[in-house]
C-alpha positions in Angstrom: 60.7 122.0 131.6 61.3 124.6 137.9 64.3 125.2 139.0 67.5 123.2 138.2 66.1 121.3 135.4 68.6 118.9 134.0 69.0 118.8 130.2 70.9 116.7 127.7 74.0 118.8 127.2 72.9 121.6 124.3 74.6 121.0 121.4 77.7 123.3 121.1 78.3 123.0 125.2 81.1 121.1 126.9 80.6 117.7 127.4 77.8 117.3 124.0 79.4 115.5 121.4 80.4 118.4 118.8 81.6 121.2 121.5 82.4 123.3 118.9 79.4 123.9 117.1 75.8 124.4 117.7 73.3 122.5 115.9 69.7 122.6 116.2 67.6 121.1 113.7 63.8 121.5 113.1 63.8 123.5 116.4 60.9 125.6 117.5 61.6 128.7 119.2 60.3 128.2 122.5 62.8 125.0 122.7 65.6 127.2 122.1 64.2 129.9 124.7 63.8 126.6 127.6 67.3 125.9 126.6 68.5 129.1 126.8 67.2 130.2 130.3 66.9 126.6 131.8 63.4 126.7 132.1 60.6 124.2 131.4 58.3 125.1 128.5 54.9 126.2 130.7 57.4 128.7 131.8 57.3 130.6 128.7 54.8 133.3 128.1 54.6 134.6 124.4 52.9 134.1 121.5 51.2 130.8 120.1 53.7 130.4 117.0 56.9 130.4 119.5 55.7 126.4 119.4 54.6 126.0 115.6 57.6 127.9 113.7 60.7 125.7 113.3 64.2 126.8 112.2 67.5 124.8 111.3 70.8 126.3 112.9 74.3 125.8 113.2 76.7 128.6 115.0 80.4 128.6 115.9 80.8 128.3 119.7 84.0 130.2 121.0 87.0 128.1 121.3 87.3 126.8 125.2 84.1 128.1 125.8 82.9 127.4 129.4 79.3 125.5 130.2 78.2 129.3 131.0 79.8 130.9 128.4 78.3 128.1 126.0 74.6 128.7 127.9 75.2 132.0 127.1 75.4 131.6 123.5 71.9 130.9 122.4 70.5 133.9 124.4 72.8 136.1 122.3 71.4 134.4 119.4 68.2 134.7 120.2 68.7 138.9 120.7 70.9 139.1 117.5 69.0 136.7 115.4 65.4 136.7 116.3 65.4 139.9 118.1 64.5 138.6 121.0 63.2 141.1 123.8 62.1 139.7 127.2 61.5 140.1 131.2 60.7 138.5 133.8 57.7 137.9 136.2 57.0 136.0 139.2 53.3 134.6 139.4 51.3 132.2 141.4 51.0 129.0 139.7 49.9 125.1 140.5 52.5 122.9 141.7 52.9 119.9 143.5 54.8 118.8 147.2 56.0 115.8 147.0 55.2 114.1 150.4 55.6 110.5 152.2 52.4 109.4 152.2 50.7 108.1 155.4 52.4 104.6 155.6 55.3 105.7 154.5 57.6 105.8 152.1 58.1 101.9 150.0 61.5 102.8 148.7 64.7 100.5 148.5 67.6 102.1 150.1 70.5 101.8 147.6 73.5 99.2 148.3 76.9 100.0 147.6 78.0 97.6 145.0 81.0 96.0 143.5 82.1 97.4 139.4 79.8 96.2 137.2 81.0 93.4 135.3 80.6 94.6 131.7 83.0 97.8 133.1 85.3 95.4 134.3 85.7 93.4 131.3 86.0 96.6 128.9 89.1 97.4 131.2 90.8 94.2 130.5 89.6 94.4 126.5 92.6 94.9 124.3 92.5 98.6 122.4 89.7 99.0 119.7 86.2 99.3 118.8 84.0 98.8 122.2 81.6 96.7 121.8 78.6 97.0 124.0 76.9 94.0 124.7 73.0 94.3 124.3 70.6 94.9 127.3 69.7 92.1 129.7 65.4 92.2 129.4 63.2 91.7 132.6 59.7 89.5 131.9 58.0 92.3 131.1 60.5 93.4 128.0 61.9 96.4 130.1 65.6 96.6 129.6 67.6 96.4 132.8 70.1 99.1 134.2 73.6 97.8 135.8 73.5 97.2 139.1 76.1 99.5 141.2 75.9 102.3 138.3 73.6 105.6 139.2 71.2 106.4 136.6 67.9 107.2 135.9 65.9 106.1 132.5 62.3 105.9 131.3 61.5 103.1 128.9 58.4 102.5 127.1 57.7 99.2 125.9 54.4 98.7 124.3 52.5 101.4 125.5 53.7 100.9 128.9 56.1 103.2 130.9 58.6 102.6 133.1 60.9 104.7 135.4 64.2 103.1 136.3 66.7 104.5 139.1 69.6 103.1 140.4 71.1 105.0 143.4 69.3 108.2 143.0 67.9 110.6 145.5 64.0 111.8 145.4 65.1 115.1 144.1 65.9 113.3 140.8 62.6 111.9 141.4 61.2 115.2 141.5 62.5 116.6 138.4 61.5 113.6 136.2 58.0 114.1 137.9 58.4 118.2 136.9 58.5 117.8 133.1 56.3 114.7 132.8 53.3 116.4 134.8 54.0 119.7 133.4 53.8 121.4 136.9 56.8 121.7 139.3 57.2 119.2 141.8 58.7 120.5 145.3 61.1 117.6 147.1 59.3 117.7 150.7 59.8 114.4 151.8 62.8 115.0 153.7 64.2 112.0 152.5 68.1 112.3 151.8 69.3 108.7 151.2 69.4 107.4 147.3 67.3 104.4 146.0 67.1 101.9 143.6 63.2 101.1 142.0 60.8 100.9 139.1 57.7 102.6 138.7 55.1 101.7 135.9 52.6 103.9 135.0 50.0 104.5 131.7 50.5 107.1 129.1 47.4 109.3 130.5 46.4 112.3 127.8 48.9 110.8 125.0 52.2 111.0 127.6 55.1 111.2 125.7 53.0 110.3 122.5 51.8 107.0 123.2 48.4 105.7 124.0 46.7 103.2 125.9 45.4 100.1 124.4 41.8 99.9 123.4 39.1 99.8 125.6 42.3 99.5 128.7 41.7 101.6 132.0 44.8 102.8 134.1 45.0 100.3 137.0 42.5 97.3 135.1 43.0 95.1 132.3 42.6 95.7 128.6 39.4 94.7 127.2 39.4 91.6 124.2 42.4 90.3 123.5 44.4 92.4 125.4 42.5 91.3 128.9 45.9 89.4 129.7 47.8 92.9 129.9 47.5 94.7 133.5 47.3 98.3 132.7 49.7 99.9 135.5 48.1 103.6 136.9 48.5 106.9 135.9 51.4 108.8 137.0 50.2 110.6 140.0 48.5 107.1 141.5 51.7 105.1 140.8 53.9 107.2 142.8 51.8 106.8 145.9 51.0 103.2 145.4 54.0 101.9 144.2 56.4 104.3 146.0 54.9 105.7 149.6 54.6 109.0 148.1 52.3 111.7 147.2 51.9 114.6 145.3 49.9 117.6 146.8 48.4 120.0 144.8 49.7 123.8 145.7 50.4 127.0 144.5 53.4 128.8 144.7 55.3 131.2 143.1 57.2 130.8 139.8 59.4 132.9 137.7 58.0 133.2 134.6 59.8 134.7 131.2 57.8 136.6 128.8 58.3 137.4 125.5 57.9 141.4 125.0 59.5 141.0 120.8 60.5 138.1 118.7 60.5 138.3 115.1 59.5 135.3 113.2 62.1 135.6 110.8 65.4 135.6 111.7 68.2 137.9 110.3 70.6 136.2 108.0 74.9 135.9 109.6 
């Protein structure tokens, strides 16, 4: 998952919804090893059943624990439980710079907005229950983020993917681009504002478990009854097209954590 991945907080961290416990369920052990060292998964090296062995577990985590404290926790679990030995290597390895393309870049500068209504109407909601009011759809069935509130969400909707951002800078960009190409993805665009825009692309190789339609192409129409459907491009072809951007291949140097020991079994508490 290069450096400063962002992650859903890890169960049992501040700000996850149990802070107090760890739960991992049907978890392989390389997930737990990303987790643990905040790396992305073609950044471990070790042996093929770290990604076919799974193991339910739940651990205490220390009362007021900080985040790196609570980080801290699953590599001690992994030492004590798994007997987990490892180092650390740096090694050449393909990556990506992510460049404005030669007409330059086609994204929408953000624009500071007003609260978003829904926000301001929960304010003024007497005490209870929140109720959330279901998504607003586009024409193509993608749900629609709030205008004025920063995030950044991928959506698939019948075998199509979309990228949302809403005031976000390219090195967000970036990192969604590192885990879904499986290759880190170097921010040199130079490009310090934050944006608002959709990029579609197809499901190349199974992305994200999903598939393109029969007989479809990236970037023509499904054959038969699907000829209707524009098929959006793969990934790398999307960013430049719909974005002003490019990815360069390159190599560069990557730290790399490598599994000297791990036992397959863990010890019981």
């Amino acid at each position: 998952m290069g450096p400063g991945p962002i992650f859903i907080p890890l169960p049992g961290s501040p700000g996850s919804p149990d802070p107090g416990r760890m739960t991992l369920t049907f978890a392989t052990l390389k997930s737990i090893l990303v987790r643990a060292y905040g790396v992305r998964n073609y950044q471990i090296s070790g042996p093929a059943w770290l990604d076919t062995e799974h193991y339910d577990i739940v651990a205490t985590v220390w009362p007021d624990a900080t985040k790196e404290q609570a980080n801290q926790m699953p590599q001690n679990l992994l030492a004590e439980r798994f007997k987990v030995t490892l180092h650390h290597e740096t090694r050449d390895f393909p990556l990506y710079e992510l460049q404005v393309a030669k007409n330059g870049p086609k994204l929408k500068e953000s624009v500071e907005s007003a609260e978003p209504k829904d926000a301001a109407s929960q304010n003024d909601a007497p005490p209870g229950p929140m109720k959330l009011a279901p998504p607003t759809l586009d024409k193509d069935g993608f749900p629609q983020l709030l205008p004025g509130r920063p995030g950044l969400a991928m959506i698939i909707v019948n075998g199509r993917i979309r990228l949302t951002a809403v005031d976000e800078p390219v090195s967000e960009l970036a990192n969604m681009l590192n885990g879904q190409l499986g290759r880190r993805v170097v921010d040199k665009t130079g490009l310090a504002g934050k944006y608002d825009f959709n990029l579609d692309f197809s499901p190349i190789g199974g992305l994200m478990g999903t598939a393109l339609p029969p007989g479809a192409q990236p970037g023509a129409a499904a054959a038969g009854a699907d000829a209707r459907i524009d098929v959006p491009p793969d990934l790398v072809v999307a960013v430049q097209e719909k974005l002003g951007l490019k990815l360069e291949p390159k190599k560069g140097p990557l730290d790399f954590v490598v599994i000297d020991h791990a036992e397959k079994s863990p010890t019981e508490n």
